[in-house]
C-alpha positions as CSV (number, residue, x, y, z in Angstrom):
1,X,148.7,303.6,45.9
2,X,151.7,304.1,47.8
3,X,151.6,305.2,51.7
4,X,154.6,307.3,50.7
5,X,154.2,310.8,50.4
6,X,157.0,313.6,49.4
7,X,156.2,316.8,51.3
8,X,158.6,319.3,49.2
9,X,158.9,322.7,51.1
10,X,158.8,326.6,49.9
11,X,159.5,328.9,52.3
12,X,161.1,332.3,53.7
13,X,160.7,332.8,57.0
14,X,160.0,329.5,58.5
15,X,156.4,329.2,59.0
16,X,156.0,326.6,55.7
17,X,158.7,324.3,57.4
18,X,156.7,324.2,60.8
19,X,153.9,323.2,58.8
20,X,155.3,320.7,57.0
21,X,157.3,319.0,60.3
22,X,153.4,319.2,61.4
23,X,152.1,317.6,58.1
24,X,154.9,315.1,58.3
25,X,153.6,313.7,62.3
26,X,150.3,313.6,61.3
27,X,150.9,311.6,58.3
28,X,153.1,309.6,60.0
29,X,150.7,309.0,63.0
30,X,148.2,307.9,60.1
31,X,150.9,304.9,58.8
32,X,152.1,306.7,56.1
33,X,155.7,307.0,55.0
34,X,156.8,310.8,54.7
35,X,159.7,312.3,53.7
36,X,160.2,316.3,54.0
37,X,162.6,318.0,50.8
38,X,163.5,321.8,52.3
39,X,166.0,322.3,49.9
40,X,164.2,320.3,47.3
41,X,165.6,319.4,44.1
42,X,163.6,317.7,41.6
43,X,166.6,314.8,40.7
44,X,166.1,313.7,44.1
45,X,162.3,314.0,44.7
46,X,160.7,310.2,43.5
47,X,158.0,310.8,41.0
48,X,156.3,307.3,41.6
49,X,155.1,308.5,45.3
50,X,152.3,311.5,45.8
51,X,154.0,314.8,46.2
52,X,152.8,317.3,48.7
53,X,153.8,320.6,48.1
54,X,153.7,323.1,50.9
55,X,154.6,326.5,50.2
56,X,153.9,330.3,51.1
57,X,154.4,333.7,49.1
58,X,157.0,335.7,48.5
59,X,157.5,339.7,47.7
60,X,155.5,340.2,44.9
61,X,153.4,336.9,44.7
62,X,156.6,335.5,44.2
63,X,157.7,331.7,45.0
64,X,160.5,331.4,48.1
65,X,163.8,331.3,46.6
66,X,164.2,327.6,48.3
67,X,161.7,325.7,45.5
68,X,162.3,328.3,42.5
69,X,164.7,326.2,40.9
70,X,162.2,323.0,41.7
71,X,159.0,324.7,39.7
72,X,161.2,325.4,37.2
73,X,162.4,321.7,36.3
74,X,158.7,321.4,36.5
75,X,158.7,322.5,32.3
76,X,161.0,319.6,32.1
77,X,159.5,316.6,33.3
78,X,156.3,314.5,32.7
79,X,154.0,313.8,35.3
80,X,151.2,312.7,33.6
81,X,151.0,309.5,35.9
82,X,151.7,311.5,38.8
83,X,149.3,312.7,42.1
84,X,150.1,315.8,44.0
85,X,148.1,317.8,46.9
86,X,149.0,321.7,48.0
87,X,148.8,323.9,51.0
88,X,149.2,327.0,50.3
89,X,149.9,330.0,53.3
90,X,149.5,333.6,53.0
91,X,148.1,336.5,54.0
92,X,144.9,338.0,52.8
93,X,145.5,341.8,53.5
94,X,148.3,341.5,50.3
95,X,146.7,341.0,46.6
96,X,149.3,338.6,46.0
97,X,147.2,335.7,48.2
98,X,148.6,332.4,48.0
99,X,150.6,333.4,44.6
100,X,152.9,330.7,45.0
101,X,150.1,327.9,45.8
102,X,148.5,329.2,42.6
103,X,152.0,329.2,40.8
104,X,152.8,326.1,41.6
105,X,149.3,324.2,40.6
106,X,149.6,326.2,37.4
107,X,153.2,324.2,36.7
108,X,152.1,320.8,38.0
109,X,148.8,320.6,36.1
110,X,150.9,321.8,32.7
111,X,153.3,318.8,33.8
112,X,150.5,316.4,33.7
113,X,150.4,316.0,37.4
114,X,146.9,315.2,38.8
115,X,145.8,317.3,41.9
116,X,144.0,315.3,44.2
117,X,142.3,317.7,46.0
118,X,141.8,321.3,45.6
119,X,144.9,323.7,46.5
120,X,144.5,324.3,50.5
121,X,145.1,327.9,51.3
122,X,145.7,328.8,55.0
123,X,145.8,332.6,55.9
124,X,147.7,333.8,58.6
125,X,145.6,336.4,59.6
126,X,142.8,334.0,60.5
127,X,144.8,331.2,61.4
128,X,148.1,332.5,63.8
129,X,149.2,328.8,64.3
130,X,149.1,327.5,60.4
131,X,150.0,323.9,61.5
132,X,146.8,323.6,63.1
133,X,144.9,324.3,59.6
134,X,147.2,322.0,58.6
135,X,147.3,318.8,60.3
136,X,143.1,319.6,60.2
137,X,143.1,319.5,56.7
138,X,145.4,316.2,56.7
139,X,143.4,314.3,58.8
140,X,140.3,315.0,56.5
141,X,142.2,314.8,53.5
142,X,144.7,311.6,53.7
């Protein structure tokens, strides 16, 4: 398996990219080769390394407007060879929790993509500093 990893970033407000700069040191700290997509773009994401998709919630469950047009070139493509891992963030008060985590395992799974570990949710209200959940989960997880 590759030591490259694509961390491909959702987010609104901000928090998501913290986590992922976080995601990216720790990985990096642990020899492998990240790279961090923020405006990602599925002709320029490589399929033959693990994707990481880190992502929060928006409105109504919604995805951030950022990776929409990424899940949806997700009907389009086959990743039936392919690995990918998720953190999810959220809030718990809303009924929408982790919508987009959820949204997006939905599309990678019907793309063929094989999750390697179950979606990581991180809520907000228990967890202030998300990219400490984060990097946590990383360094049990990679």
């Amino acid at each position: 398996m590759s030591n490259k990893v694509a961390i491909i970033v959702g987010s609104v407000l901000g928090a998501t990219e913290y986590v992922a700069e976080a995601v990216e040191n720790c990985l990096k700290d642990k020899g492998y080769e990240p790279q961090v997509f923020l405006a990602p773009n599925i002709d320029d994401i490589p399929t033959d390394v693990e994707w990481l998709i880190c992502t929060s919630t928006h409105g109504a469950g919604d995805l951030p407007d950022n990776i929409v047009p990424f899940a949806n070139a997700l009907n389009n493509v086959d990743l039936s060879s392919h690995k990918a891992r998720i953190i999810g963030l959220g809030d718990s008060s809303y009924d929408t929790y982790c919508y987009g985590a959820m949204t997006m395992e939905k599309k990678l799974i019907a793309a063929g993509s094989t999750l390697v570990t179950p979606v990581h949710t991180i809520d907000v209200l228990h967890h202030p500093i998300p990219e400490d959940e984060a990097v946590k989960w990383v360094n049990e997880n990679y």
